[in-house]
C-alpha positions as CSV (number, residue, x, y, z in Angstrom):
1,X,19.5,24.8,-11.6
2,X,23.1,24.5,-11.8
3,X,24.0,24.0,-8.0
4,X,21.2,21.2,-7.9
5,X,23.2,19.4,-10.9
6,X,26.6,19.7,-9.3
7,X,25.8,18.2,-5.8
8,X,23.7,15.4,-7.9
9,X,27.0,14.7,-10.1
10,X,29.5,15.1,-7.0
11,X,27.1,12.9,-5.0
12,X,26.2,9.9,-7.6
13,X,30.1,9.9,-10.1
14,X,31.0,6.6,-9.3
15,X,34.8,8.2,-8.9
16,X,34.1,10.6,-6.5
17,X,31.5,8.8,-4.3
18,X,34.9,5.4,-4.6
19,X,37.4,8.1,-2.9
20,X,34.8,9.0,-0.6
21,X,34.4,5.2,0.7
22,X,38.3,5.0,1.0
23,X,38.2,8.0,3.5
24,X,40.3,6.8,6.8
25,X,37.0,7.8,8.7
26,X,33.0,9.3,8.8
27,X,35.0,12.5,9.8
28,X,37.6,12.2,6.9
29,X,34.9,11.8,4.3
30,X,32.5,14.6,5.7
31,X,36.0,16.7,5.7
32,X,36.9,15.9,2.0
33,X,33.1,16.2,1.0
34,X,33.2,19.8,2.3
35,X,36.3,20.8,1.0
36,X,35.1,19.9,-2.2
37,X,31.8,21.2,-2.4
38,X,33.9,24.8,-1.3
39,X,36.1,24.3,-4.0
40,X,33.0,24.5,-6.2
41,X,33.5,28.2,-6.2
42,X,36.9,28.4,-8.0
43,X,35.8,27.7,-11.3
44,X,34.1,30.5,-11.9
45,X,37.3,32.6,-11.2
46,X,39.8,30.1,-13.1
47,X,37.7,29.7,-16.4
48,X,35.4,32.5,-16.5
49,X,37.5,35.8,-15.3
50,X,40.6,35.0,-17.7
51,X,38.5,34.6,-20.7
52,X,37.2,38.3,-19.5
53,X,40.6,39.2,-19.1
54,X,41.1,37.9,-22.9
55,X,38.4,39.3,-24.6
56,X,39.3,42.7,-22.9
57,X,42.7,42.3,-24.4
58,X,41.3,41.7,-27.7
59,X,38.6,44.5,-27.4
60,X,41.5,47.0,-26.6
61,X,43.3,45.8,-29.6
62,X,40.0,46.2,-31.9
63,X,40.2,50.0,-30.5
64,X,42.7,51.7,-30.3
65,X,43.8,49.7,-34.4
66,X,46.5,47.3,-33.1
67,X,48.4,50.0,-31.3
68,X,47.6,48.6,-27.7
69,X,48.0,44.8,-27.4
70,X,49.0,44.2,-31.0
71,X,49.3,40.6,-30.3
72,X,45.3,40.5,-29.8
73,X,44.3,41.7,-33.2
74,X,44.7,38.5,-35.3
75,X,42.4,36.1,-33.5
76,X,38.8,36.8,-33.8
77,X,37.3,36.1,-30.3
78,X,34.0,37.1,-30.9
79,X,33.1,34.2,-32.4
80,X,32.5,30.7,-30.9
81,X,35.7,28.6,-32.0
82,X,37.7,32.0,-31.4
83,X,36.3,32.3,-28.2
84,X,37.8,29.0,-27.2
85,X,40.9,30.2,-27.6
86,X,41.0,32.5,-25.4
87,X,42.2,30.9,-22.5
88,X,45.1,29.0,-23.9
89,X,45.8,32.4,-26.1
90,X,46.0,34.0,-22.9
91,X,48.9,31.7,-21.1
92,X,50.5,31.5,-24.7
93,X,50.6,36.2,-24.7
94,X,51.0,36.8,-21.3
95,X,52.6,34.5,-18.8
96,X,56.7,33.7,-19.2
97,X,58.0,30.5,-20.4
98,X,58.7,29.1,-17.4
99,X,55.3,29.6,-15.7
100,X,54.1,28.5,-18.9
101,X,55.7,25.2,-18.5
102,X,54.0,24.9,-15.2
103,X,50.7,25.5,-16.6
104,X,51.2,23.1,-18.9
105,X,52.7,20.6,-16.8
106,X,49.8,21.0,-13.8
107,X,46.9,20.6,-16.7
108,X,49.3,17.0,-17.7
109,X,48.8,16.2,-13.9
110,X,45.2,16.8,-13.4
111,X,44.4,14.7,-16.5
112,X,46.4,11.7,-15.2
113,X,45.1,11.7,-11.8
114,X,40.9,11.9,-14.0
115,X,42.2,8.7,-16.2
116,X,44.0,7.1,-13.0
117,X,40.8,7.7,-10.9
118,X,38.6,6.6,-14.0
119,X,40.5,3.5,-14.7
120,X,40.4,2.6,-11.0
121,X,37.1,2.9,-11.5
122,X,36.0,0.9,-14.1
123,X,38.7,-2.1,-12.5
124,X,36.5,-2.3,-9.0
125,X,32.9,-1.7,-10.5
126,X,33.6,-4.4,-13.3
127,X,35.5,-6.6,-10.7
128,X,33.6,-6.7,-8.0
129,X,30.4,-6.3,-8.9
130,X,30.2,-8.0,-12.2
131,X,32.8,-10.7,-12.2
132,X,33.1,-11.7,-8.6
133,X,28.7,-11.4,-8.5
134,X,28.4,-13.3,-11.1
135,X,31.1,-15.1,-12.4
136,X,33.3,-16.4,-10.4
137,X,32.6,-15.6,-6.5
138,X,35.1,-17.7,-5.3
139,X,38.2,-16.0,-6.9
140,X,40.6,-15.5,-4.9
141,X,42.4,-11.7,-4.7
142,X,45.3,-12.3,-7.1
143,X,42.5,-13.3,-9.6
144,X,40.8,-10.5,-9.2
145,X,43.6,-8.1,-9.5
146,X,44.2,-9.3,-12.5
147,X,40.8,-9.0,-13.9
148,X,40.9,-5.2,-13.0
149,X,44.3,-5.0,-14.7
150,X,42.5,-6.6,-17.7
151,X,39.7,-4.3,-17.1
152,X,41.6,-1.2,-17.2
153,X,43.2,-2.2,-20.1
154,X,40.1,-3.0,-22.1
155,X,38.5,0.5,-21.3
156,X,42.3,2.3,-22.5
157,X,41.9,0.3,-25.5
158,X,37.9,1.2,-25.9
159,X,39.3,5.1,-25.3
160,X,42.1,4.8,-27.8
161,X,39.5,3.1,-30.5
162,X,37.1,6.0,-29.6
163,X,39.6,8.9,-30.5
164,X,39.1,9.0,-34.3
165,X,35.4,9.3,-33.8
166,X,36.3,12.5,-31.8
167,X,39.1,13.8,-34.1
168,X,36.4,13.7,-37.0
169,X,33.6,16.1,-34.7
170,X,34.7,19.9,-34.9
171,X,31.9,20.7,-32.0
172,X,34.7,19.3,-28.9
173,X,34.6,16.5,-26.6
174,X,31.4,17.6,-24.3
175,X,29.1,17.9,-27.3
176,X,30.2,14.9,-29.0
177,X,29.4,12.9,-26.0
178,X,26.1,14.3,-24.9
């Protein structure tokens, strides 16, 4: 099931299928469409095998009473919330500052590129094919880039208002918004 739901959502996300149409060429797109669908298989080894590598630190801590890994023994990861700290425990125990930096500064990056993508988004979709369909299909393309710019800054301001509904849900961001 899940491979059928991942080439649906890399085929149909509106911010995926916009950087496909802005491919130099047929062959570009194919190319990047590829590449992507074979980076489909990293996740399993960047999310899934250091949480192993975490719990095994913990289990060896549980063992051998603290004597091995005493850092492990005060977080509980057999339980849900303490699993999800496993991952960010696991930079936090094991990797040295500055590789810790860069952790934390490539995670910063690949959020701003999701909200730049998402914003560009939202600015052509509500743009073009709400304002200049049915509003105004005349405007010229100074008018229109600042619609988008007044787009984007709508759906930042919609995000921003959104947050305290989110800080209020212990459950996390994917099952609040399901």
């Amino acid at each position: 099931g899940q491979p059928l739901s991942s080439v649906w959502y890399w085929c149909v996300d509106q911010t995926l299928v916009q950087r496909v149409f802005s491919a130099k060429s047929l062959g570009h797109a194919q190319g990047g469409c590829s590449l992507a669908g074979y980076l489909k298989i990293l996740p399993p080894f960047l999310m899934v095998i250091p949480g192993m590598i975490a719990r095994c630190f913990f289990e060896e801590c549980r063992r051998s009473d603290g004597a091995l890994f005493p850092k492990w023994c005060d977080t509980d990861l057999s339980t849900g919330q303490g699993a999800n700290q496993a991952y960010p425990l696991l930079i936090t125990r094991t990797f040295p500052d500055g590789l810790r930096g860069l952790m934390v500064v490539s995670m910063v990056l690949a959020m701003m590129s999701s909200l730049d993508s998402v914003f560009n988004c939202v600015a052509t979709v509500f743009t073009r094919d709400i304002f200049v369909r049915f509003a105004h299909p005349t405007a010229s393309e100074r008018c229109q880039v600042w619609i988008g710019r007044l787009a984007t800054v709508v759906a930042a301001a919609c995000g921003f208002a959104w947050l305290p509904l989110l800080a209020g849900r212990s459950e996390g961001l994917y099952l609040a918004t399901q």
